[in-house]
C-alpha positions in Angstrom: 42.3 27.6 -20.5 38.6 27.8 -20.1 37.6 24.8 -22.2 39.8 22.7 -19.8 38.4 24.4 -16.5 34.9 23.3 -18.0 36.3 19.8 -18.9 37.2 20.2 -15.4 34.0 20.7 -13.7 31.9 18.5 -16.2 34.0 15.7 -15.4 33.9 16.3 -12.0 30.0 16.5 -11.5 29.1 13.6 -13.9 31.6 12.0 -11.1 29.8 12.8 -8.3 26.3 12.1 -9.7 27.1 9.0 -11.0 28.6 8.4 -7.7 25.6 9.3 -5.8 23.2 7.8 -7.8 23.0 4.2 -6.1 23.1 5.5 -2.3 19.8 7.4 -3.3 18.8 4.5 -5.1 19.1 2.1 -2.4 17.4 3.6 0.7 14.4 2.9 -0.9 12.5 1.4 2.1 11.2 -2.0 2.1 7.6 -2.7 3.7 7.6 -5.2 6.8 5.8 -8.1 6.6 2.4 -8.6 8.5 2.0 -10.6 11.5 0.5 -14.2 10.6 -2.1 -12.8 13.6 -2.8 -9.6 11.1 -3.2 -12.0 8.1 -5.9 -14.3 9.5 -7.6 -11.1 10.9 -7.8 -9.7 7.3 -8.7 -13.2 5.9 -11.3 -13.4 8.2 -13.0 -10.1 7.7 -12.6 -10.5 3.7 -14.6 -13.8 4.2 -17.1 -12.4 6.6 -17.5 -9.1 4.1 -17.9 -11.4 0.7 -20.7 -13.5 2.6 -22.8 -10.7 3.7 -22.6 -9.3 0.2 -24.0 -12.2 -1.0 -26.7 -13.1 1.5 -27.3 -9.0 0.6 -28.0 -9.8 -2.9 -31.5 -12.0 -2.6 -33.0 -8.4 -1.3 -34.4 -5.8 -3.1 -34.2 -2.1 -3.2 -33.2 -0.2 0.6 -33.0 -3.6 2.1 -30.1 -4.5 -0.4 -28.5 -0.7 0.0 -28.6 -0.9 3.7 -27.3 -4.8 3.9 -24.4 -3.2 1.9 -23.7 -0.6 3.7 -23.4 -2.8 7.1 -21.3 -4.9 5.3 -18.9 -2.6 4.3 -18.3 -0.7 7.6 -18.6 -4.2 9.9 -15.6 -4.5 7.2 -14.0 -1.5 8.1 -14.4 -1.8 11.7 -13.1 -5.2 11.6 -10.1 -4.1 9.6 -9.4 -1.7 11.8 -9.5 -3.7 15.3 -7.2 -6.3 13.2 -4.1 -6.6 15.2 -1.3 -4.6 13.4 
């Protein structure tokens, strides 16, 4: 009597979590596209970033370190103002 109550309940709750398995599975939720607006904002501010880095890397020493350092937060502003 006991071996088939545990049959029982076995059975049952490899039912419900195979059952339950793919609704969990499936709300996985899917990222929304960027705005072509967004897109050419980031383009642009990946472009403007890469050329100050390079015009940064004819100087020497705390003139290279600072060019740098503008670059990337001009980067980071400009990231940030990119419409979302």
């Amino acid at each position: 009597m006991t071996k088939n109550v545990l049959t029982k309940a076995a059975l049952t709750l490899a039912l419900a979590l195979s059952a339950a398995a793919p609704s969990a599975l499936a709300k996985s939720a899917k990222k929304p596209k960027h705005s072509a607006e967004h897109v050419a904002a980031v383009k642009k501010c990946n472009e403007d970033y890469s050329a100050a880095v390079k015009s940064a890397k004819t100087l020497k020493g705390k003139e290279h370190s600072a060019a740098i350092a503008k670059a990337k937060a001009d980067r980071k502003q400009c990231l940030a103002n990119a419409p979302k």
